[in-house]
ROVEX-32723 format. One record per residue (C-alpha): x, y, z; chain. Coordinates in nm, 4 decimals. Example, Ala and Ser with C-alpha at 12.3 -4.5 7.8 and 13.67 -1.06 7.14 Angstrom:
2
+----------+----------+----------+-------+
!        x !        y !        z ! chain !
+----------+----------+----------+-------+
!   1.2300 !  -0.4500 !   0.7800 !     A !
!   1.3670 !  -0.1060 !   0.7140 !     A !
+----------+----------+----------+-------+
END
This chain:
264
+----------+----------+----------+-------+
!        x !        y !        z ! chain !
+----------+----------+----------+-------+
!   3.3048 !   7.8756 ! -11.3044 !     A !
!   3.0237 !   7.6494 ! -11.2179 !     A !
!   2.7451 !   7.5026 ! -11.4629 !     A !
!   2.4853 !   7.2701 ! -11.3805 !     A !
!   2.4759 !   7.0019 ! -11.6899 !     A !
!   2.1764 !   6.7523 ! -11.6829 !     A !
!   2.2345 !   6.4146 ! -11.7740 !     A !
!   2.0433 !   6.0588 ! -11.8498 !     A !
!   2.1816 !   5.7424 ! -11.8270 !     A !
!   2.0337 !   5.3589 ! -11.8025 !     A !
!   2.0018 !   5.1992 ! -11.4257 !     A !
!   2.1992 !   4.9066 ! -11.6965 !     A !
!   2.5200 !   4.7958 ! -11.4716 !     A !
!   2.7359 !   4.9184 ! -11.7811 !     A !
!   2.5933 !   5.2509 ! -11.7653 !     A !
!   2.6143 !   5.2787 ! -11.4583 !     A !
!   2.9298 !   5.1345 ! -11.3858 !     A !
!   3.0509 !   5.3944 ! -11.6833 !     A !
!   2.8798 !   5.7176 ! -11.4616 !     A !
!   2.9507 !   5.6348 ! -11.1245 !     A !
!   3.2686 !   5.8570 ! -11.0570 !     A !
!   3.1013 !   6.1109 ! -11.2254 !     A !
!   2.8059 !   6.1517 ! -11.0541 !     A !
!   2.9353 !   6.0652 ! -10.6965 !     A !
!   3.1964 !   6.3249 ! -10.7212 !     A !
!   3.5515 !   6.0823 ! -10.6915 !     A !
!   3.6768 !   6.2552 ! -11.0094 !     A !
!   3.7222 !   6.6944 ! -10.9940 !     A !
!   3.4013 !   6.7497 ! -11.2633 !     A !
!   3.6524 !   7.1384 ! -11.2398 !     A !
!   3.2962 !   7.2894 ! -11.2084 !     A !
!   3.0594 !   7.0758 ! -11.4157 !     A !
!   2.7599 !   6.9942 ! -11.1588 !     A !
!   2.5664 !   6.6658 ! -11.2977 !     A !
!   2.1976 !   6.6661 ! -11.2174 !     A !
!   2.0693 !   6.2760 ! -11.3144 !     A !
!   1.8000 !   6.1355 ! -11.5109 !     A !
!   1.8028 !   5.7351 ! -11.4718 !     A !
!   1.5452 !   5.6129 ! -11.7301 !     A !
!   1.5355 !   5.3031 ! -11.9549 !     A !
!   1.7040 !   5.3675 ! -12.2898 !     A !
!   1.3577 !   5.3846 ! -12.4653 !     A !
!   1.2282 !   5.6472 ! -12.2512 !     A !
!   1.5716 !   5.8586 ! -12.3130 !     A !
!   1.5127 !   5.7546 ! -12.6251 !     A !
!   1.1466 !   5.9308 ! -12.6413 !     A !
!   1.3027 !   6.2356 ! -12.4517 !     A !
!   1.5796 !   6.2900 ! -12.6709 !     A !
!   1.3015 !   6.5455 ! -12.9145 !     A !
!   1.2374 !   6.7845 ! -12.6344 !     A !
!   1.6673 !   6.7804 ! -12.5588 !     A !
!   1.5469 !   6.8160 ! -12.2535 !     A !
!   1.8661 !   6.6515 ! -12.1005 !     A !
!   2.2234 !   6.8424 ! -12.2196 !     A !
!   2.4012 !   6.5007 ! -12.2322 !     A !
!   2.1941 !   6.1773 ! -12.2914 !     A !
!   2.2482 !   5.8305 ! -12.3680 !     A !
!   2.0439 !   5.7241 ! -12.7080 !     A !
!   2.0354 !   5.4377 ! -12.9690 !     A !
!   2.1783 !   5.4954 ! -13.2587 !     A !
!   1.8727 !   5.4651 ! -13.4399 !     A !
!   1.7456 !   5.7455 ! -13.2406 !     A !
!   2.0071 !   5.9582 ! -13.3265 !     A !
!   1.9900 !   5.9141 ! -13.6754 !     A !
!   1.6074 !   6.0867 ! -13.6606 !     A !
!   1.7969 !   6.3877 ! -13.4048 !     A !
!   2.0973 !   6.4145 ! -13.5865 !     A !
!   2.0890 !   6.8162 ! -13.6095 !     A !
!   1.9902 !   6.8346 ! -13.2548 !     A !
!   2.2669 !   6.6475 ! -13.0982 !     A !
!   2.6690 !   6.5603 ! -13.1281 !     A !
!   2.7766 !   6.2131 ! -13.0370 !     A !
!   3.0667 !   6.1893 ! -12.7911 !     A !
!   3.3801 !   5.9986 ! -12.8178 !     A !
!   3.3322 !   5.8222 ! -12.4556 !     A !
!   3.0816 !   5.6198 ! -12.3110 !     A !
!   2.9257 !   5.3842 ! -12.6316 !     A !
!   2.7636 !   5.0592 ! -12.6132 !     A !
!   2.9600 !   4.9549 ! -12.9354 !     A !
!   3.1439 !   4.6400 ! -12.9492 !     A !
!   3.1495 !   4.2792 ! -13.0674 !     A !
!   2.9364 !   4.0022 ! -12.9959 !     A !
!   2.7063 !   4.2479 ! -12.7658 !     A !
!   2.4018 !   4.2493 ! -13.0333 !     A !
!   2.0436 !   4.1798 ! -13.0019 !     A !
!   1.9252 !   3.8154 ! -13.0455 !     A !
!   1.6264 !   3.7361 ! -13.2142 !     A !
!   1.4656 !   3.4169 ! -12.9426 !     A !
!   1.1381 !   3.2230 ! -12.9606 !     A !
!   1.0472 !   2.9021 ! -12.7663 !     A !
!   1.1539 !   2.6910 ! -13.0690 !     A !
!   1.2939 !   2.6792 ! -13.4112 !     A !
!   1.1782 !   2.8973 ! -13.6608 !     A !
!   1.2077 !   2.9479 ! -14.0472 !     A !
!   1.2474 !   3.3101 ! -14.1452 !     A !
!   0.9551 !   3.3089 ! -14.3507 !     A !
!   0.7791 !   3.1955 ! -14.0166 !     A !
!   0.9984 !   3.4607 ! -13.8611 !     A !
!   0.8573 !   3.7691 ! -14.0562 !     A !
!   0.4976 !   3.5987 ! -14.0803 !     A !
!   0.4459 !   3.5607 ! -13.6610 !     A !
!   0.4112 !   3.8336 ! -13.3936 !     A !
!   0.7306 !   4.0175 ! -13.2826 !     A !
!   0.7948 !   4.1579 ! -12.9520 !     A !
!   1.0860 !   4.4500 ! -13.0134 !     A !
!   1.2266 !   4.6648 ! -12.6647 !     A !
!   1.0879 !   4.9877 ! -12.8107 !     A !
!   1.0596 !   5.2132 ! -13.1596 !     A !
!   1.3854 !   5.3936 ! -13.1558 !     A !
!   1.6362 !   5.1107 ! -13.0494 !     A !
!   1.9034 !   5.0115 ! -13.2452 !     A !
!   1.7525 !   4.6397 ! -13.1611 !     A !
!   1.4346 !   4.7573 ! -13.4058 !     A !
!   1.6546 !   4.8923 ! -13.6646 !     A !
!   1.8610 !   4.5601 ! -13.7144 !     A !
!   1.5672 !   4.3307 ! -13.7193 !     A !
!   1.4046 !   4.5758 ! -13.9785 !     A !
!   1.7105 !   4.5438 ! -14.1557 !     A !
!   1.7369 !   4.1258 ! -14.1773 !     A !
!   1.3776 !   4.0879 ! -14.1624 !     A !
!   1.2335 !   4.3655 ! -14.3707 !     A !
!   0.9087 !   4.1693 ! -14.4711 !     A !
!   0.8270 !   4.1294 ! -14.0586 !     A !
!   0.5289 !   4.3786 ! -13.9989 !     A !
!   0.3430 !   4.2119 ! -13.6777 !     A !
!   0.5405 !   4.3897 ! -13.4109 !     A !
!   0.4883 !   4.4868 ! -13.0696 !     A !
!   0.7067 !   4.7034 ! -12.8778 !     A !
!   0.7349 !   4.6468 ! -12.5079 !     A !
!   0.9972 !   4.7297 ! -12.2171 !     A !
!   1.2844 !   4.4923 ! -12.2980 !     A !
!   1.2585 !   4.3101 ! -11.9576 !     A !
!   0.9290 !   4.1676 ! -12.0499 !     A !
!   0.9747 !   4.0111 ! -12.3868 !     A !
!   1.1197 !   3.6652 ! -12.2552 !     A !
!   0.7957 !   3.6169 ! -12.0554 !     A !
!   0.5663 !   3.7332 ! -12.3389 !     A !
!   0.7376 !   3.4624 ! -12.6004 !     A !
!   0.7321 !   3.2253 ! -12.3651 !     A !
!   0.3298 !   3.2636 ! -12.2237 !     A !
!   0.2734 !   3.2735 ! -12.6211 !     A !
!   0.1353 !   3.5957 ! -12.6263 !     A !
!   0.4171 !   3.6731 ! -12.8991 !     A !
!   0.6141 !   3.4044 ! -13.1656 !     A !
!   0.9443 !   3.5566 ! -13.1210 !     A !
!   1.1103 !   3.8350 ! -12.9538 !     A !
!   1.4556 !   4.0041 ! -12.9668 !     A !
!   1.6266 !   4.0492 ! -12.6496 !     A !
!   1.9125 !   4.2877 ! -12.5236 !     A !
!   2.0945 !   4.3953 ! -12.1990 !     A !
!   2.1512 !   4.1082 ! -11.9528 !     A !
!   1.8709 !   3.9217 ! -12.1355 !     A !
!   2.1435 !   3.7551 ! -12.3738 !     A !
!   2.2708 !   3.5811 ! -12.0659 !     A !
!   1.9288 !   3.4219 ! -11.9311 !     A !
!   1.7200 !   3.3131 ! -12.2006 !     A !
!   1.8792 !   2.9697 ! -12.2150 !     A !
!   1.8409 !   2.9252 ! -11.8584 !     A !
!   1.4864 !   3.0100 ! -11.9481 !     A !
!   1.4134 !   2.6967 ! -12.2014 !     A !
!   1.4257 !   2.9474 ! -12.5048 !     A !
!   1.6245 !   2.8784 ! -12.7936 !     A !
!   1.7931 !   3.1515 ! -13.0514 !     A !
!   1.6946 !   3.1703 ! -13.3861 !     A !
!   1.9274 !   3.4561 ! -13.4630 !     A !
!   2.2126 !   3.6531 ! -13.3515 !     A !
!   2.1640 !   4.0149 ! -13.4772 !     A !
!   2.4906 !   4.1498 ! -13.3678 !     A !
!   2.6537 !   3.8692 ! -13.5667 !     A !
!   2.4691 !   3.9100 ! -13.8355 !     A !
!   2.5727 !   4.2573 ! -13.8440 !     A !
!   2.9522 !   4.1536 ! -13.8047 !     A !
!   2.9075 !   3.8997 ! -14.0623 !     A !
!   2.7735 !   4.1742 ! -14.3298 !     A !
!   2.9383 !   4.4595 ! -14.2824 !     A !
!   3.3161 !   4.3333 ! -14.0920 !     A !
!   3.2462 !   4.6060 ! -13.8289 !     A !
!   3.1625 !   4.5882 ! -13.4517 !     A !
!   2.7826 !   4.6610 ! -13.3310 !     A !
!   2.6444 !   4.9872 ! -13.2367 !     A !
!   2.4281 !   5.0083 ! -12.9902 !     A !
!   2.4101 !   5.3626 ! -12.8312 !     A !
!   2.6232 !   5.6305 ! -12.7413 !     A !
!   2.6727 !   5.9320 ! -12.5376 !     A !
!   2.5025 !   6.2652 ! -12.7017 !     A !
!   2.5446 !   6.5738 ! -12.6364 !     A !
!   2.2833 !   6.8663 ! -12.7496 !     A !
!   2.3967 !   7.0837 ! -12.9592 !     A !
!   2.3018 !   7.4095 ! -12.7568 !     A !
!   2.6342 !   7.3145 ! -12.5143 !     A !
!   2.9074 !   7.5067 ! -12.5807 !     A !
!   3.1791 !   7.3195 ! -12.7497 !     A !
!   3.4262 !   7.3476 ! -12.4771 !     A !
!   3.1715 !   7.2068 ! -12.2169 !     A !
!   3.1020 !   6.9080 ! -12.4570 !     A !
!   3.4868 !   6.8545 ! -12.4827 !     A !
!   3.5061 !   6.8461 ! -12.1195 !     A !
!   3.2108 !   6.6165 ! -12.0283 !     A !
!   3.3835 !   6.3670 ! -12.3084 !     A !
!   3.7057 !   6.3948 ! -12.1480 !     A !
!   3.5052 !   6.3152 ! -11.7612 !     A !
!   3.3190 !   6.0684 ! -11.9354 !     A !
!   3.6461 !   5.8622 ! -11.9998 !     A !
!   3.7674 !   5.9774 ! -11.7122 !     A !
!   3.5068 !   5.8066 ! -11.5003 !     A !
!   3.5772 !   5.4698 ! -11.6841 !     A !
!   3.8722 !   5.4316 ! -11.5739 !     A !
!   3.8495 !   5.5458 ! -11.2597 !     A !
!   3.5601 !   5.2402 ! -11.2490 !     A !
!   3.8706 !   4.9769 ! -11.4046 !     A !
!   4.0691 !   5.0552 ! -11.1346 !     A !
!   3.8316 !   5.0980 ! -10.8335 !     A !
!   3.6020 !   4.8408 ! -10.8785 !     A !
!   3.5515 !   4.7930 ! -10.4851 !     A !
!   3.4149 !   5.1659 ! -10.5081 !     A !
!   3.1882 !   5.1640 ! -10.8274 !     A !
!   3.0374 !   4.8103 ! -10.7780 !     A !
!   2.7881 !   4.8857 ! -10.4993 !     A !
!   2.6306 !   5.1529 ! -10.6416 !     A !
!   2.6128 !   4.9693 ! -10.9602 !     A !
!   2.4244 !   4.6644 ! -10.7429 !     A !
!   2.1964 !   4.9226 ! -10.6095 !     A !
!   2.0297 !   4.9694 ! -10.9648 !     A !
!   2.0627 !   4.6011 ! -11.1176 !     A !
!   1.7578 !   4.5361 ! -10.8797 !     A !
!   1.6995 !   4.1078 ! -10.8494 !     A !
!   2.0337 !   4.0704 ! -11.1168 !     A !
!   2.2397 !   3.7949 ! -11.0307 !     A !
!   2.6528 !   3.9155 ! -10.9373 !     A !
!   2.8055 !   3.7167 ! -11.2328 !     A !
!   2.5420 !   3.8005 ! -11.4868 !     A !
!   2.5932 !   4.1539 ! -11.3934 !     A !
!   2.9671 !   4.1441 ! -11.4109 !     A !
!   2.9310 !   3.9351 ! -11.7843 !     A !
!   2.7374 !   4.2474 ! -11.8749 !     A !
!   2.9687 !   4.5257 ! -11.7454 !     A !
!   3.2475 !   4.3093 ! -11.9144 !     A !
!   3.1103 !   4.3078 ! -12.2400 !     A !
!   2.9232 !   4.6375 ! -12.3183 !     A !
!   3.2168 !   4.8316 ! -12.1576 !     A !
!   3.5358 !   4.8096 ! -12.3315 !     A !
!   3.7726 !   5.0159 ! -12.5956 !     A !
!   3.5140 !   5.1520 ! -12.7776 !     A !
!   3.3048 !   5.3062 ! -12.4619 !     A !
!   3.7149 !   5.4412 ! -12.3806 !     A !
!   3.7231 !   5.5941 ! -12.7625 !     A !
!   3.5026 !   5.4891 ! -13.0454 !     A !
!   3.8280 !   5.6073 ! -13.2774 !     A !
!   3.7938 !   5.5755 ! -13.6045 !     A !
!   3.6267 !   5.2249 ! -13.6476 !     A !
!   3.3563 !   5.2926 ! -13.4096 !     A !
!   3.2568 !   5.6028 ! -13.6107 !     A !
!   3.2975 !   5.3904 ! -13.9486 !     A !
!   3.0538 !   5.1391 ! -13.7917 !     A !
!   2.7827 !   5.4307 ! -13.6958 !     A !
!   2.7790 !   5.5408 ! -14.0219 !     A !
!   2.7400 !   5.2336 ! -14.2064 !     A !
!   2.4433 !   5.1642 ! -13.9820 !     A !
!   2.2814 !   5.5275 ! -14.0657 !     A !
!   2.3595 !   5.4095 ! -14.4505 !     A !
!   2.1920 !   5.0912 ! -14.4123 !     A !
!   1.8626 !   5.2294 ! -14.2374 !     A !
!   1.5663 !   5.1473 ! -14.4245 !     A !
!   1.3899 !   5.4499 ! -14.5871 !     A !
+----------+----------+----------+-------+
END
């Protein structure tokens, strides 16, 4: 039986790196025909109210808000350890000069937001932009401090920046779990065989990525855009592992102490 299933993902190399057996057809989908949305994670983010996509990536902090509407998915999460967001400005900042200054944040719903809310509650100067512009924006001055994610972790040095704060470690440091970031969702209307079966692709597709790398890499190059090859292998290597495989039991533990710690 065939069933068309829409589905978003990032043009992010880990996303796509995750989705590209998938959606090229070198795994048997036994019937499951993938129509793609590639948007930024804010956008999917925005989209996830309508559930106009049957599987979706989100933030976790989105998913919190859409919790009735969607079911997370075992495969495919940006969950790990030393993957967070870091707080950067052009120099060294107190916090109280921190939560006093202008903030640029890579959209409402991330799980980036949520964090810095959480370790710098008093902070209410924020802008929200697309996440690719916020190390230009601190460093013309039209913002004190931004917090970065994606491959940004790996160029801000390179950039004259400086960190004032990992988030991700922070996170670690509090609460002795790994990061989440986002997951896989998928809505609720599915039928819960079809949701098991597009978890079981999902991982699936991962390793099919591990061991076919000479396959999966081009097409991941043909959405990292100007990205340079080693940053975009450092951020393949580090957003997917175990936990994208199987969040398990940890992973879960670590979702739900995030929902818990959300400020109200």
């Amino acid at each position: 039986m065939s069933m068309n299933i829409t589905l978003g993902f990032s043009p992010c190399p880990n996303d796509t790196y995750m989705f590209a057996a998938l959606v090229n057809g070198w795994i048997n989908t036994h019937g499951l025909n993938f129509k793609v949305r590639m948007a930024d994670i804010e956008t999917l983010n925005e989209l996830g109210e309508s559930r106009l996509l049957d599987i979706t990536k989100l933030s976790f902090n989105r998913y919190y808000a859409l919790a009735d509407k969607y079911q997370l998915l075992s495969s495919g999460a940006a969950l790990g350890s030393g993957c967070g967001p870091i707080l950067i400005a052009s120099k060294k900042h107190a916090k109280a000069a921190i939560e006093n200054g202008t903030i640029a944040l890579p959209g409402m719903w991330t799980t980036a937001h949520l964090l810095f809310t959480l370790f710098y509650p008093n902070a209410s100067n924020k802008r929200f932009m697309a996440f690719h512009r916020i190390e230009d924006a601190v460093l013309s001055g039209q913002v004190d401090a931004g917090v970065i994610i994606h491959e940004n972790r790996f160029t801000f040095e390179d950039k004259g920046l400086v960190k004032i704060e990992d988030l991700g470690e922070a996170w670690e440091t509090k609460t002795k779990l790994p990061i989440p970031l986002g997951g896989i969702f998928a809505s609720s209307r599915l039928p819960a065989n079809v949701i098991a079966q597009v978890d079981d692709l999902i991982k699936e597709s991962i390793l099919f990525a591990r061991a076919n790398p000479e396959l999966v890499m081009p097409y991941v190059r043909t959405y990292a855009q100007e990205m340079d090859e080693q940053v975009m292998k450092e951020h393949i290597n580090l957003y997917v592992n175990d936990f994208s495989l199987d969040l398990g039991e940890k992973g879960r533990a670590s979702v739900d102490q995030l929902k818990n710690m959300q400020v109200k």
